[in-house]
LUMGULUM-861500 format. One record per residue (C-alpha): residue number from 1; y, z, x. Coordinates in steps of 0.02 Angstrom, whole numbers. Example, Ala and Ser with C-alpha at 12.3 -4.5 7.8 and 13.67 -1.06 7.14 Angstrom:
nr  yy  zz  xx
1  -225  390  615
2  -53  357  684
This chain:
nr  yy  zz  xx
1  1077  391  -1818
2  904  440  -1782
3  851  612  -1728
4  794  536  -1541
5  972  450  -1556
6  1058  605  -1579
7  972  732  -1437
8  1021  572  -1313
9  1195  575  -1374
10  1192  763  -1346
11  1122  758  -1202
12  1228  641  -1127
13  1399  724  -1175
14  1321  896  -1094
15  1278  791  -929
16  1464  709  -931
17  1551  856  -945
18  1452  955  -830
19  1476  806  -686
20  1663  818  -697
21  1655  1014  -673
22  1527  997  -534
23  1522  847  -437
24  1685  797  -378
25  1764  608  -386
26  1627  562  -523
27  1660  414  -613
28  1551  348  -756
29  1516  171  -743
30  1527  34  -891
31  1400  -78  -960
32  1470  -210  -860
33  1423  -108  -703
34  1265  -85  -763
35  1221  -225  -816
36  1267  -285  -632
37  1139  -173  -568
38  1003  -233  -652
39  997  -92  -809
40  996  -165  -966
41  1116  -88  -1135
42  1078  89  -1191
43  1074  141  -993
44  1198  282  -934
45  1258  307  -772
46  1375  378  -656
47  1441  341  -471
48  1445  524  -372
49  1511  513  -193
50  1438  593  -57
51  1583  674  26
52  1572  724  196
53  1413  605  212
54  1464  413  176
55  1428  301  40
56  1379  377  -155
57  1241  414  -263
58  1211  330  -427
59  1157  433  -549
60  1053  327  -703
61  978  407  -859
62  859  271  -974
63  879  270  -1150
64  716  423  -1161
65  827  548  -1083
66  813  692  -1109
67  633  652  -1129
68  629  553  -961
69  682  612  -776
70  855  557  -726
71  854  421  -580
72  973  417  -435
73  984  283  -311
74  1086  286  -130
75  1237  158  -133
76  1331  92  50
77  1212  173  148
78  1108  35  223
79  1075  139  355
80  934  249  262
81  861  91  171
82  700  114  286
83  695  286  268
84  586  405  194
85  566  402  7
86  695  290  4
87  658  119  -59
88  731  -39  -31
89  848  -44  -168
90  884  115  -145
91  815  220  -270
92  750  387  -196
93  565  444  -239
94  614  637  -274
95  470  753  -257
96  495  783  -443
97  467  613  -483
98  315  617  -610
99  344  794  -633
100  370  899  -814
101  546  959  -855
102  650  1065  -974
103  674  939  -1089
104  786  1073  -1188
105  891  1089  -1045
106  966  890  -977
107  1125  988  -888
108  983  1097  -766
109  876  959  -763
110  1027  850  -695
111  1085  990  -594
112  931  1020  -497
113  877  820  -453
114  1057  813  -385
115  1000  960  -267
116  838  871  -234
117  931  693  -189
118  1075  779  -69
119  929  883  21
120  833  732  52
121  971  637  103
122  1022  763  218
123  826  757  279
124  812  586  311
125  980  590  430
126  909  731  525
127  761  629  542
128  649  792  478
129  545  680  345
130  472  548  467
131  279  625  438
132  304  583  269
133  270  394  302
134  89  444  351
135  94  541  195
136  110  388  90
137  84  228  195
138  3  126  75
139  148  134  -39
140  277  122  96
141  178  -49  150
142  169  -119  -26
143  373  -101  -27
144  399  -174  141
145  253  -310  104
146  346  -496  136
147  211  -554  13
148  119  -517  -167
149  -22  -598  -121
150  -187  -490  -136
151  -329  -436  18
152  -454  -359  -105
153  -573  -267  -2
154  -739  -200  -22
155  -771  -110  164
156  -871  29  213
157  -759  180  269
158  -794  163  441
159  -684  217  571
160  -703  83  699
161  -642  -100  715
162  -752  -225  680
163  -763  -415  644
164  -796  -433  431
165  -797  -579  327
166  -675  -660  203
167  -682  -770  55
168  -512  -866  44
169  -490  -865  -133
170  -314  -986  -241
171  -261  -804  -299
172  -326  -664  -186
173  -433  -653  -35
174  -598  -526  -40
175  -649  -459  133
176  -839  -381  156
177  -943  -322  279
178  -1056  -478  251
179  -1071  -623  176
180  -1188  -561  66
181  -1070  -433  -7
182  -960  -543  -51
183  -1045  -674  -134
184  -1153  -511  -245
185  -971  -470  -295
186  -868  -641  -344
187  -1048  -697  -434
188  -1053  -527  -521
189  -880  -558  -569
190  -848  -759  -604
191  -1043  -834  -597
192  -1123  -917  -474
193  -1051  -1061  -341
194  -1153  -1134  -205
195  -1006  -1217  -127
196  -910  -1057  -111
197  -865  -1036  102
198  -839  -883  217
199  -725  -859  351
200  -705  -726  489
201  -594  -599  471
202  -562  -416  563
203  -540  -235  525
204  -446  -151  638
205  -451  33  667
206  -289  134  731
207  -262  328  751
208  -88  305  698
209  -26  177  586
210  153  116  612
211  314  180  535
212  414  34  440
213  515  4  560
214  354  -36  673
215  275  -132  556
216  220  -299  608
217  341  -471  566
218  234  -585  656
219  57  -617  750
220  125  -558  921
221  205  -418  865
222  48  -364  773
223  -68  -413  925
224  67  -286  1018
225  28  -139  891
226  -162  -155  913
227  -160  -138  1098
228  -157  38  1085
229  -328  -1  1046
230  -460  -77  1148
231  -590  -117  1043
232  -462  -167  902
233  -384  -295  1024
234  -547  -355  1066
235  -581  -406  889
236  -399  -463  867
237  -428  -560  1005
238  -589  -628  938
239  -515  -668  805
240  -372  -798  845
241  -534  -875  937
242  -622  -914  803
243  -488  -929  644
244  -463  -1108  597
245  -301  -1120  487
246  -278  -952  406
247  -369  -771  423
248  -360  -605  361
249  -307  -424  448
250  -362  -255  386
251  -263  -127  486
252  -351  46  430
253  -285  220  491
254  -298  387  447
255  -237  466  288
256  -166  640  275
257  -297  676  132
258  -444  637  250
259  -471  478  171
260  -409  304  247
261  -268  188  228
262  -276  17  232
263  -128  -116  245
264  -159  -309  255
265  -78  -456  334
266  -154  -657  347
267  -117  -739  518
268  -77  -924  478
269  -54  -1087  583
270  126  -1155  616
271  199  -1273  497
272  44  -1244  344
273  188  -1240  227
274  262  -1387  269
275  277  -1537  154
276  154  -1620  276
277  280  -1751  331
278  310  -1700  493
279  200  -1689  640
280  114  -1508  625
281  105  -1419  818
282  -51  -1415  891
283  -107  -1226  920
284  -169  -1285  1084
285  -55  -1377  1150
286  -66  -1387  1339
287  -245  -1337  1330
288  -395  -1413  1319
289  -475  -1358  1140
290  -554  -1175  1151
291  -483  -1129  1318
292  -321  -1070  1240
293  -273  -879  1303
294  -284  -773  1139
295  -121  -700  1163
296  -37  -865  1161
297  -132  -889  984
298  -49  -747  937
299  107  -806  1001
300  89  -985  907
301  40  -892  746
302  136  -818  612
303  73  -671  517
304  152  -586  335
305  118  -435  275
306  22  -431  110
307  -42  -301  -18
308  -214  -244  -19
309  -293  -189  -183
310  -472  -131  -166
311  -599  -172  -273
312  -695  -10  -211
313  -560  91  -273
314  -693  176  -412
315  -785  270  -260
316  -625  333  -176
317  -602  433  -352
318  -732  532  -324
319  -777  697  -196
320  -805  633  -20
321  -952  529  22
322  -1013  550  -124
323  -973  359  -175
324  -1061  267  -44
325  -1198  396  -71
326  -1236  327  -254
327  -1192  168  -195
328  -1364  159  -107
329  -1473  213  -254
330  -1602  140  -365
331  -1612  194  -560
332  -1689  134  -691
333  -1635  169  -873
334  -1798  157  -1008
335  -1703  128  -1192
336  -1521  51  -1178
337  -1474  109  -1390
338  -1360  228  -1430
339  -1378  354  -1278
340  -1442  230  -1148
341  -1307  92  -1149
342  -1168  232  -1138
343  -1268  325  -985
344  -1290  136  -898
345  -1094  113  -901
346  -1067  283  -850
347  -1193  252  -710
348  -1100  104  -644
349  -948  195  -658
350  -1001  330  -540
351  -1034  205  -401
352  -1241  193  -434
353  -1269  43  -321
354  -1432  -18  -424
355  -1489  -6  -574
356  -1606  -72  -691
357  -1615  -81  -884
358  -1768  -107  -981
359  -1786  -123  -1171
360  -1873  -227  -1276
361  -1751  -213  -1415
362  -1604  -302  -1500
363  -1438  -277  -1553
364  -1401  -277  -1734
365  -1248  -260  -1859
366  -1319  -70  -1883
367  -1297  -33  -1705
368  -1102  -79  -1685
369  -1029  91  -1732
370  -1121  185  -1563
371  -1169  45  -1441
372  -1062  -11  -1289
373  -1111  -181  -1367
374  -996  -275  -1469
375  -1022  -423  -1626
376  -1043  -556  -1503
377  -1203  -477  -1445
378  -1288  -469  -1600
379  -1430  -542  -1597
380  -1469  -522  -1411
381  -1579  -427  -1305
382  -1492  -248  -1271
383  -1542  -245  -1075
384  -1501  -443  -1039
385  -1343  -417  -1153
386  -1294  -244  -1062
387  -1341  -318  -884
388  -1216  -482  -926
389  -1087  -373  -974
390  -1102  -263  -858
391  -1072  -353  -685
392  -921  -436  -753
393  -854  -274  -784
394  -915  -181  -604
395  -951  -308  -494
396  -968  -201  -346
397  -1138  -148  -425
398  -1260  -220  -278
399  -1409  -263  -397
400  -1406  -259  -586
401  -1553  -331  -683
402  -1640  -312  -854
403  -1814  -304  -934
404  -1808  -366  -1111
405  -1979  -282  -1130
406  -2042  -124  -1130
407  -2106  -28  -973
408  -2262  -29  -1004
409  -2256  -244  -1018
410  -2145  -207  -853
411  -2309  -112  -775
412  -2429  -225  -840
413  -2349  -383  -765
414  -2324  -285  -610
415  -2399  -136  -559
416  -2275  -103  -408
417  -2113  -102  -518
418  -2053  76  -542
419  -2135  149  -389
420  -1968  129  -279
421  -1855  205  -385
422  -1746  352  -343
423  -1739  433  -548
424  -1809  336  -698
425  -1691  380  -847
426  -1795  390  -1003
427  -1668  384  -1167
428  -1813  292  -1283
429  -1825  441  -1401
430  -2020  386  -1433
431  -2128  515  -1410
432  -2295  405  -1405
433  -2206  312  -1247
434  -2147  448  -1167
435  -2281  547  -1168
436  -2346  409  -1076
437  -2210  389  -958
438  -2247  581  -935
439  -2445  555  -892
440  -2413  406  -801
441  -2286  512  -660
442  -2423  661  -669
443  -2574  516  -643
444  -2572  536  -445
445  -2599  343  -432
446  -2398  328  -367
447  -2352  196  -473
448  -2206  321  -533
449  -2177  447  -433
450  -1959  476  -449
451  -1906  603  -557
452  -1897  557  -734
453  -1735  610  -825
454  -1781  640  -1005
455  -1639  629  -1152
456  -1622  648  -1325
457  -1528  691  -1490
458  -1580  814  -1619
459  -1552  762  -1794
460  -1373  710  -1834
461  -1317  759  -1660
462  -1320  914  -1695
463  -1403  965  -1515
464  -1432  840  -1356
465  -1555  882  -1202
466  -1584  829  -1050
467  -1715  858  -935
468  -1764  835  -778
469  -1969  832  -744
470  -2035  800  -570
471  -2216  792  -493
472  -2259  966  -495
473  -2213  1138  -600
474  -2174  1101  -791
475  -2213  950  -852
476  -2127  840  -1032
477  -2278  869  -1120
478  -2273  1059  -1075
479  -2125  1104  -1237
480  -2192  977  -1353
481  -2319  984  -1469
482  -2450  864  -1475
483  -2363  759  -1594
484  -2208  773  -1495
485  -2114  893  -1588
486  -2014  1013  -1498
487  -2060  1197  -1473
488  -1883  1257  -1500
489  -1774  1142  -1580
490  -1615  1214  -1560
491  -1545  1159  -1753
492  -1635  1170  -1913
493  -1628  1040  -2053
494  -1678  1084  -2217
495  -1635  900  -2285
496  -1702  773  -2154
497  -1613  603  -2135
498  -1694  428  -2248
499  -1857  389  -2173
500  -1934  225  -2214
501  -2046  74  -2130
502  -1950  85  -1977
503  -1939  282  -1950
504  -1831  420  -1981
505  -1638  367  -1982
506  -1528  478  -1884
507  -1334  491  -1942
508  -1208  501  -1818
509  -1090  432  -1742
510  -1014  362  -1569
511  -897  528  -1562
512  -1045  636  -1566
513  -1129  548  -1433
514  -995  563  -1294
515  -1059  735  -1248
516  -1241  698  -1214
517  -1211  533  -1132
518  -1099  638  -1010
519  -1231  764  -987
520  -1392  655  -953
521  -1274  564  -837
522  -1194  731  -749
523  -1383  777  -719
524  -1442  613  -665
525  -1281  617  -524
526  -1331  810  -491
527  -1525  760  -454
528  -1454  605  -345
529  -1355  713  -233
530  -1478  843  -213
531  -1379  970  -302
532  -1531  1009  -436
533  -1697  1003  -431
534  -1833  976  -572
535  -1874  1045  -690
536  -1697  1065  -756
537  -1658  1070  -942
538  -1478  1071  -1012
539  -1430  1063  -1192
540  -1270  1013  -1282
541  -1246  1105  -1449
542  -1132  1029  -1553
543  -979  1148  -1637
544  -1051  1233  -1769
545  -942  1140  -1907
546  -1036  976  -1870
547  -1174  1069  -1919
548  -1131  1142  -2067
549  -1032  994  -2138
550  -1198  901  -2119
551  -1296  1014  -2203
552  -1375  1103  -2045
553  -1392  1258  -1956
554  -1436  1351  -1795
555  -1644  1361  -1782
556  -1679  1559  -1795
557  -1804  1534  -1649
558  -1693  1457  -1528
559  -1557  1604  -1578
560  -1729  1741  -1545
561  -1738  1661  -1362
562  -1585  1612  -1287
563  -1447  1678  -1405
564  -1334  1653  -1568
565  -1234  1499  -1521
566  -1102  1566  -1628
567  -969  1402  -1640
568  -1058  1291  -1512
569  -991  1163  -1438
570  -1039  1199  -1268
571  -1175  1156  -1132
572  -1327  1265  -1107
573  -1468  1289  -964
574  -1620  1358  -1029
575  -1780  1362  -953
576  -1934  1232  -976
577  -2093  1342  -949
578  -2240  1282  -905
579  -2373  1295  -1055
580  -2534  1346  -1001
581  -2620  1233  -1140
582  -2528  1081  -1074
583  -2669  952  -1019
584  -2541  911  -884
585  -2599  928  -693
586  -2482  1057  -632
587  -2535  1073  -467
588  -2430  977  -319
589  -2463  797  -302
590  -2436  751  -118
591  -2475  542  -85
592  -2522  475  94
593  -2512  279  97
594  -2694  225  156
595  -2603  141  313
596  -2502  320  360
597  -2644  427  356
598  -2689  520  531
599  -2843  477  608
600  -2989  618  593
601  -2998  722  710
602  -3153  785  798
């Protein structure tokens, strides 16, 4: 027998004996019993009565314990079915559920989710746990939905009802605020269709969302929940008005984290699930067409409840607001190689709404180890190739284009095309360009006046910066030399990577890029937010082994002005001074368009 084999076996004769000490009337049940249940062979469980309370607990250990928490369900007690944390089968949700145990130690384990199950037994029959559906409504919804069908939404957190739109999809459903949204989102995600439709649809808001036992079975009942509500009726209302054959509910509410829940339901005409052979009933029967009273809709309709899944999910995750913030933004990303592409994705990721990649470049074998590219892209240009890829993967990214050329073709074709920008990310690691970029946002004309994000890799990865240069105080140029080399490097390589035709070569791999691609992106987020301001410089030194391994070493300068990095592998702000031989215009650059400017005075 294995060594897993033997702790269960262990384990299990410790929990058996221990039951018949402390839990009187146990009785273990058989694999037939089991199997009856729905648990398949090398399950254990046990049948513990509640005395003095009705009905029994199971008790069911999986074939991980101890390794696993033990599972208890509530037997013959159909009257706590719609209870809290009970669910329908009757397994309870302990609070431990999820939670790290003495794996050493089944017997307390055991001991003290038995404690757990009897005290929330005895909970839910005092009726003490009912906040706990507003706690956790969403989940209590999904158990208590009468369908799996999908409402994926993508809705702006709004407290207030409101008519939205709907795309009635084979598989799912997608409600928006507008047309527009929605058809940015499904062409983002499948491709285009001109023949896709829309249909109305509504968002209602509540200040208290319904218990179970109050949730909604049908289209009268649920026009009964939302009268509580006058401007959700109204848009109920509105709604059986103007829905032809189906249509979708959003009931929203408040969560106890400050956030909102959301539970879903699709109203439907009588007899669309028929075979068709008999007559269907007219929805306004007795009426002339459009003059029916919407609460007889309601009463003619049927309505299930259905789980809602949204596809905005990625901008809940993060701090409040901060989501729809970023959602609203324009960046641009110069260079999608190594660094860029993995800064784009993280981007995306942290709910930028628009973004734009421009590089002239293309993917190669070479590139594979430390590109968010794959093989199938070889070949391609690494903006188009990054862009297609890209709003598959997060279609709720409002506008997502490339440039397969480089800025300066970008400025030449139009002059106007990185002047509304809210950060330009430049990740080239070309000197002659950037220093170009660099006089171009210093030029006064405006034709780039955003903050320009600056990243790059010292040799084998052994340091990463990024930094943040804006229209006034220290400028790129001002810790570079004139042939772009760094003042203060912050590694020293006595053997330099293989130059040839094409430049130096850089080794390193993806590993050693994760940590800069997280930092220019942290500081790109920070400057979006308002929570830095340029100039800003941060530096990732690599752990000191990297360094050594590759034949490198801490720069003596960089240890003379800001310390001995000792074993690295840690983030660093450090100043960026301004040089007084920089040719750079330091002083403030304020631009009044022609059409804005005040009228002399006399």
């Amino acid at each position: 027998m294995s060594f897993l084999g033997k702790k269960r076996d262990q384990a299990i004769g410790a929990v058996t004996e221990w039951l018949n000490t402390a839990v009187s009337g146990t009785i273990q049940l058989d694999q037939a019993a089991l199997r009856k249940l729905g648990y398949k062979e090398n399950w254990d469980g046990w049948r513990l009565p509640l005395v003095g309370r009705g009905g029994a607990l199971h008790l069911l250990l999986d074939p991980d314990f101890p390794y696993s928490l033990p599972r208890f369900a509530l037997v013959e007690r159909g009257d706590l079915l719609k209870a809290p944390h009970v669910e329908g089968s009757g397994k309870l949700c302990l609070s431990g559920d999820g939670s790290r145990v003495n794996t050493l130690d089944p017997v307390a384990v055991i001991a003290y989710s038995y404690k757990e199950a009897l005290s929330l037994i005895d909970g839910d029959e005092a009726g003490d746990n009912r906040e706990d559906f507003t706690v956790d409504f969403e989940a209590y919804w999904r158990r208590d939905a009468t369908d799996s069908f999908q409402l994926r939404t993508w809705l702006n957190p709004e407290r207030r009802s409101r008519p939205v739109w709907a795309w009635h999809g084979k598989n799912y459903y997608l409600l928006a605020e507008s047309q527009d949204d929605i058809s940015r989102w499904l062409t983002n995600r499948h491709g285009s269709d001109t023949n896709r439709k829309f249909n109305e649809a509504a968002f209602i808001w509540l200040d208290k969302l319904p218990e179970p036992e109050a949730f909604p079975d049908n289209a009268v009942a649920l026009r009964h929940l939302v009268q509580v509500s006058p401007e959700g009726l109204k848009v109920f209302d509105w709604l059986m008005t103007k829905m032809a054959n189906r249509a979708a509910v959003i009931l929203a509410g408040p969560a106890v984290d400050g956030g909102i829940s959301l539970a879903g339901l699709i109203i439907e005409n009588p007899d669309l699930a028929g075979t068709g052979k008999a007559p269907r009933v007219s929805i306004s029967k007795g009426f002339r067409p459009g003059k029916v009273p919407s609460y007889l809709l309601a009463f003619r309709r049927s309505a299930r409840r259905v789980i809602v899944e949204r596809v905005d999910a990625c901008l809940g995750r993060m701090r409040a607001g901060e989501g729809l913030e970023l959602a609203a933004k324009r960046v641009a990303i110069i260079g999608c190689g190594s660094l860029g592409s993995g800064v784009a994705k993280l981007m995306l990721q942290s709910g930028v709404g628009s973004l734009t990649l421009i590089d002239p470049d293309y993917l190669d074998w070479v590139n594979l180890g430390r590109h968010e590219l794959g093989a199938d892209d070889v070949g391609r240009n690494k903006a188009t190739a990054l862009a297609n890829r890209f709003r598959t993967a997060y279609p709720h990214v409002r506008e997502l284009s490339a440039e397969p050329v480089s800025w300066q073709d970008v400025l030449r074709r139009n002059p106007e095309a990185l002047r509304n920008f809210d950060l330009v990310l430049s990740l080239m690691g070309d000197w002659n360009a950037e220093s170009a970029l660099n006089d171009l946002q210093r030029s006064g004309t405006g034709e780039l006046t955003a903050t320009i994000v600056y990243g790059w890799l010292e040799d084998q990865a052994g340091a990463a910066h990024a930094l943040a240069i804006g229209q006034d105080g220290a400028c790129f140029r001002c810790g570079f030399g004139p042939t772009g080399t760094i003042h203060t490097s912050a590694t020293a390589w006595p053997r330099r990577g293989p130059i040839g035709c094409g430049g130096p070569t850089s080794i390193y791999g993806a590993v050693d890029l994760v940590p800069a691609q997280a930092m220019v992106t942290s500081l790109a987020i920070d400057l979006l937010l308002a929570r830095a301001t340029p100039p800003v410089h941060r530096t990732w030194l690599a752990p000191s082994a990297t360094l050594t391994q590759s034949g490198g070493h801490w720069n003596p300068r960089w240890i003379e002005k800001f310390g001995d990095p000792l074993q690295g592998g840690f983030l660093l702000a450090t100043p960026w001074s301004e040089e007084s031989t920089c040719p750079c215009n330091h002083a403030s650059v304020t631009l009044v368009a022609p059409a804005l400017m005040a009228p002399p005075t006399s």
